[in-house]
N, C-alpha and C positions, 0 to 999 in steps of 0.2 A: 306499054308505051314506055320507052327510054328517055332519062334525062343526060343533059350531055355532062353537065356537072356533080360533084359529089354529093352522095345521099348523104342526107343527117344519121342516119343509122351507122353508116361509115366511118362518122369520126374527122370527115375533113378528107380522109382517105380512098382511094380506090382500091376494091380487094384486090389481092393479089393474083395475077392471073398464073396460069399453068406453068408458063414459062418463067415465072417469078420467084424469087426464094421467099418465103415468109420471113420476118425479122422475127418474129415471138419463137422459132420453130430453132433448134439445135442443127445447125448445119452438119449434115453426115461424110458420109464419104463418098458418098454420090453425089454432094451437091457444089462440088468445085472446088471447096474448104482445104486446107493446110493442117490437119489434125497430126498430133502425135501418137506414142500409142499408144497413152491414159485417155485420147480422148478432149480432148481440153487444147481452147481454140489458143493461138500462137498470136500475141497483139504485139505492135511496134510503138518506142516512143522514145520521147528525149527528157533526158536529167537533164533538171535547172540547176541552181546553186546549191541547192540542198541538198541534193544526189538523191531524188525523190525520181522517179519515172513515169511521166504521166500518157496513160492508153491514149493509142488514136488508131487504132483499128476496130473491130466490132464489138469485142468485148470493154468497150471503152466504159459504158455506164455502169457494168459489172464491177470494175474496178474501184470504180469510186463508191459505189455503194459499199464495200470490202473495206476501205480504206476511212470512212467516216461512221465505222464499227467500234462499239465503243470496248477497251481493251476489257475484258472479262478473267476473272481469277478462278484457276481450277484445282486441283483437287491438291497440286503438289505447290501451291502457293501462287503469287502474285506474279501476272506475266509479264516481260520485262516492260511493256510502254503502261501498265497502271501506275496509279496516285501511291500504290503501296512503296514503289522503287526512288518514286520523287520524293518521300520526307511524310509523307499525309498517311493518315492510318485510322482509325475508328473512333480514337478520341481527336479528332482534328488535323490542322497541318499546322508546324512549329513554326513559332514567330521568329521573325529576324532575332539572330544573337545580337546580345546585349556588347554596346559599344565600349571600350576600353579607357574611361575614363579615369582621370588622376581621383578621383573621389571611392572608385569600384577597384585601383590597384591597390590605394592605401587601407582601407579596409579588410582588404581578403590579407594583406599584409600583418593588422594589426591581428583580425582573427589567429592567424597561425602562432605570433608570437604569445598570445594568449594561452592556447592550446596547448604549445611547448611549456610552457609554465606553471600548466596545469595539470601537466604527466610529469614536469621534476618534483610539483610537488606530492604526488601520489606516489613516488618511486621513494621520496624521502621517507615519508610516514609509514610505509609499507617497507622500509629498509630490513629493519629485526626480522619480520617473515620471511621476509627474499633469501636470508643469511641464512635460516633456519632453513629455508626448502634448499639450498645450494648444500649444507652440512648432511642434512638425509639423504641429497638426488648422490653425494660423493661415496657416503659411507653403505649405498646401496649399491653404487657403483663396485666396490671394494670388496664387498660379500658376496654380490654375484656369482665368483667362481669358486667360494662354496654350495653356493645352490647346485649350483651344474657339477661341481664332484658329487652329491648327494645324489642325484637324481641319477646321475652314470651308475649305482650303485644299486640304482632299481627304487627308491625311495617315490612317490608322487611329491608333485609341486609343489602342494600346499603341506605338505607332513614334512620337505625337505625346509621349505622356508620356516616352518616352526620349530625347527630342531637350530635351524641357527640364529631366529629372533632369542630362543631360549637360552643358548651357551652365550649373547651380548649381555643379556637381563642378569647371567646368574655371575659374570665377570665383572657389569656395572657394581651389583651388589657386596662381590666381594670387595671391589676398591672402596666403596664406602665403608664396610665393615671395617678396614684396612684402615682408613683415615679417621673418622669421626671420631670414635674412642678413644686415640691418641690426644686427639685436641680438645675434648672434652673433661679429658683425668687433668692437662696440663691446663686447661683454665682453672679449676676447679682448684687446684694446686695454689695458682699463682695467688688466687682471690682470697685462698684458705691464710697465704702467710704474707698479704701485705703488710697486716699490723705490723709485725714484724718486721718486715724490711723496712715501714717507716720508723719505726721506732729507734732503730740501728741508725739510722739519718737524721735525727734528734739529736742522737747521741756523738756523733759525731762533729767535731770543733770547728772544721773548716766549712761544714755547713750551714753550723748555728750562726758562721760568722757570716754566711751569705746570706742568710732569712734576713739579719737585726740590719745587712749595710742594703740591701735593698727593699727591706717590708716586706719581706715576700706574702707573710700572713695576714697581713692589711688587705694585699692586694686579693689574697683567694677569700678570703670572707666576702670580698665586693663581689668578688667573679660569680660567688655563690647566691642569686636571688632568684626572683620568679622566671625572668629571660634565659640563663643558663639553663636551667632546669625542663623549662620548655625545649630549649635546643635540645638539649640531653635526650629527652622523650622521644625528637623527632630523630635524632640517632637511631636510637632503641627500633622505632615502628620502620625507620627508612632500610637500617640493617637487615628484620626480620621481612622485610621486600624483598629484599635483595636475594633471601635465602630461598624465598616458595618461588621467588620470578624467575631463579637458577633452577628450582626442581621441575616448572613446570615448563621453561624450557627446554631441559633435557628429554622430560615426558612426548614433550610437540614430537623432537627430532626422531626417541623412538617412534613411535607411534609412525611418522612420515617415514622412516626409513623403513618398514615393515611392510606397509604401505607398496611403496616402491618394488619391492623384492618379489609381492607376490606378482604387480600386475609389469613388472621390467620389459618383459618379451614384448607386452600389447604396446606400451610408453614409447618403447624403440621400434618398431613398426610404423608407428602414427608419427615419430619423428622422419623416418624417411618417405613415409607419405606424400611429406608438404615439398618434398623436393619434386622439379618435375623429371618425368617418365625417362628422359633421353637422359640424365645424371644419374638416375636413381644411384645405379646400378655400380657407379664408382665413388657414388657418395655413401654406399654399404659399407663396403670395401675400405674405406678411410676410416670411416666412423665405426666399426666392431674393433679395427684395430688400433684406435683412441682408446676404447672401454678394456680393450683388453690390455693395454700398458696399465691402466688407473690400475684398475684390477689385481695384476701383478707387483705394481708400485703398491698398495697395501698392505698385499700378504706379508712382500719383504719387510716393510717396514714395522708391523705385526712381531713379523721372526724376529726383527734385531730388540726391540724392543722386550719382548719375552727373554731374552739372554741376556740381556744390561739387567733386569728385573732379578732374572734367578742370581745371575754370580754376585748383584748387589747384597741379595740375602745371604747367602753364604756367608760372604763377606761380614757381615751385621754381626752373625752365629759367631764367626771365628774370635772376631775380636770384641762381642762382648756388645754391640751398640743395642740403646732400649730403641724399642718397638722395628722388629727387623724387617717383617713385613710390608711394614706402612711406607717405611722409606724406601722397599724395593718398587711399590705400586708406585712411590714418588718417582723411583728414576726410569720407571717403566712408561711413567705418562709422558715425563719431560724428553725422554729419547725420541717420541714420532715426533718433535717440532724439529724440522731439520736445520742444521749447523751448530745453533744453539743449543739446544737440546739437553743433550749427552753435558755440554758443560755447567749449566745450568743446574741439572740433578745433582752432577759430583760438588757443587758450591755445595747446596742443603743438606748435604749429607755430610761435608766438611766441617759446615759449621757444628752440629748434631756431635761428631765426633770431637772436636775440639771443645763445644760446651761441658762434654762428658769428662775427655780428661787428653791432657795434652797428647801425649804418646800416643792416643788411639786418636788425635785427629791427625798429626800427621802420617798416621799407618793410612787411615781416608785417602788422603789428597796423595801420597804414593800411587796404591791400589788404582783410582784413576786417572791418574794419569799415566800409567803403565794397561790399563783396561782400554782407554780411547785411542793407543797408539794402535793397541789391535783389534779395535772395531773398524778404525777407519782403512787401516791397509790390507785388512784381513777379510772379517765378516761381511762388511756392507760391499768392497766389489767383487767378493764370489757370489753373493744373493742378487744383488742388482746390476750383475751384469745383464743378463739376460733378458730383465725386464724391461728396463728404463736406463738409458745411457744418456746423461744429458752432461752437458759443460759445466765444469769446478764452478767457472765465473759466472754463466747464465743460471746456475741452480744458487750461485749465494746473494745474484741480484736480487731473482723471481723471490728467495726467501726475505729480504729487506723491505720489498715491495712489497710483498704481500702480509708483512707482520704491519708495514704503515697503511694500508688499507684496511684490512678485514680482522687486524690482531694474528690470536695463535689461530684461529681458521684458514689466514691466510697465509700462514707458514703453512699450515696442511695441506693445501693443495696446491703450493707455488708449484712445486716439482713435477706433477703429472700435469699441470698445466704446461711448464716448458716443452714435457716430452709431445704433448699434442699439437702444440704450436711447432715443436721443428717437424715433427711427421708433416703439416700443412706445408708448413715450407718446401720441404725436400721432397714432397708429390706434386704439388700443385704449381706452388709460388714461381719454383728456378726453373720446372719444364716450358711455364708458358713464358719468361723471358729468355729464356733459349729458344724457343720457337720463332720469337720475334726480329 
């Protein structure tokens, strides 16, 4: 017996009869359907405002089931409609940024000036080391291209850079050998015959008559109590600082400049490292041939210095001046300060020979000033030409400059500093405003 209405087993529905398409069933190609040829039904719709497409053909509830899927992250990361691409991530999602108020600019303001204040004053206290590492990173710069002639020679690295830490060490000690002694005999001397020489100022009338109209001796008895003498002390202990804080400065620079020599190659490597990749490559290119003018601005200054040294000794021998040696290592040291230099050692040695005896101090001041006419038009621009060509007037600024900055260090390096700064200029600086 037939009911005319729907069974409950149905659902509400009538089964579908023969002539019927099932809706649960994948319409094929047989059954009237629009299939492509993956297979996969073709549905029609219209974009709202949002340029969203919403189904209104069969596969309409497929769509939206697809659509209200929640975005899943797979193996090559977050896909673009997840929380990862919107700000949100496994510790959270980031709160609104902080709003720009006059209390949050003045602050971040006062921090930075703080900050600044707090690296001038670490660069101040830190000055002497800075100078020290700047005198080793030059004078390793300098000796460099002895390493690299030793090694061309078949020598390894480390046998090359011991053979030239060893010719500084045995050349420091000769200048010491050079000087000390001279100034030790002549203290020793002057201390030996003060008696003496006050005694002769006793005796003399126009002095006795300046003691008795001024008190002179009134006044040094007062001078002489437990405070002078304390001074005096701190002389004594401030002087003998003075002497181990020079030796053990010079100790630092060797030791950093050795330093320097053996690990040079890794040093300048790791310097062009921090440049990026697209520059490296012409930031090599500048920078070997910066090291390579220092380099050569050394040697030369090295050679001229060795030739001012020997003809001064000569010179000593010929005409008789004491300690001949000492005063060549004198003009040999004073010749690398440039400008000055060269005039500076012929004063010390002037005077030397004038203390000695008249004739042979002006045979001194002859000698050079007939010696400086031909270092400067002779020696130093056949040696530096090649090297280091900079300008009269920006090598005797850079050496003003750099004596009121940094002292005789800063004479030392004004000039390989110029030649580096115009190399920047003359590559870098006037292409890219001529380009402009």
């Amino acid at each position: 017996m037939t009911e005319d209405g729907p069974t409950a087993r149905s659902g509400g529905r009538e089964p579908a009869g023969p002539d019927e398409p099932d809706p649960k069933r994948t319409a094929g190609p047989g059954d009237g359907a629009d299939p492509d040829s993956t297979g996969a039904e073709h549905t029609t719709g219209s974009a709202d405002s949002t340029g969203a497409v919403h189904a209104t053909g069969p596969g309409r509830k497929r769509a939206e089931v697809v659509s209200r899927a929640p975005a899943t992250t797979g193996e090559d990361g977050p896909s673009p409609g997840s929380s990862e691409t919107n700000g949100s991530s496994r510790f959270g999602t980031p709160g609104r940024p902080l709003r720009r108020s006059n209390f949050l600019v003045g602050f971040t303001g006062a921090a930075g000036v703080l900050l600044a204040y707090a690296l001038y004053l670490g660069l101040r206290n830190a000055a002497g080391i800075l100078v020290l590492l700047v005198i080793a990173l030059f004078l390793a710069v300098g000796l460099h291209p002895a390493v690299v002639r030793l090694r061309s020679w078949g020598l390894p690295h480390g046998l090359a850079v011991a053979v030239v830490a060893l010719t500084v060490v045995l050349l420091l000690c000769g200048g010491a050998f050079a000087l000390v002694p001279p100034i030790v005999t002549q203290s020793g001397q002057f201390v030996d015959q003060l008696p003496s020489y006050l005694e002769a100022l006793r005796r003399n009338e126009a002095v006795n008559d300046l003691v008795e109209r001024y008190d002179l001796m009134q006044r040094l008895q007062n001078a002489v109590n437990a405070d002078t003498v304390g001074q005096a002390l701190g002389g004594v202990l401030g002087g003998a600082q003075l002497v181990f804080g020079t030796v053990f400065r010079g100790l630092t620079v060797l030791v950093l400049t050795i330093y320097f020599l053996a690990y040079f190659n890794r040093l300048r490597e790791l310097g062009y490292s921090l440049v990026p990749r697209s520059r490296r490559e012409r930031v090599r290119l500048i920078g070997d041939e910066i090291l390579t003018k220092v380099g050569a601005y050394m040697v030369g200054a090295l050679t001229i210095a060795v030739l001012a040294g020997v003809s001064t000794y000569v010179f000593a021998l010929v005409v008789g001046l004491p300690y001949p040696f000492a005063l060549a290592v004198v003009v040999a040291v004073t010749d690398l300060i440039p400008q000055i230099g060269a005039t500076l050692g012929a004063v010390i040695v002037s005077l030397v020979g004038f203390a000695t005896d008249l004739p042979v101090g002006i045979a001194c001041a002859v000698f050079f000033l007939i010696y400086q006419q031909v270092e400067n038009y002779l020696i130093y621009p056949k040696i530096m030409r090649r090297s280091v060509s900079v300008n009269e007037v920006a090598a005797l600024v850079a050496a003003l400059l750099g004596v009121s900055l940094l002292g005789v260090v800063g004479a030392l390096i004004a000039i390989p500093a110029v030649a580096a700064l115009q190399l920047i200029l003359r590559e870098v600086v006037l292409p890219r405003q001529e380009s402009r």
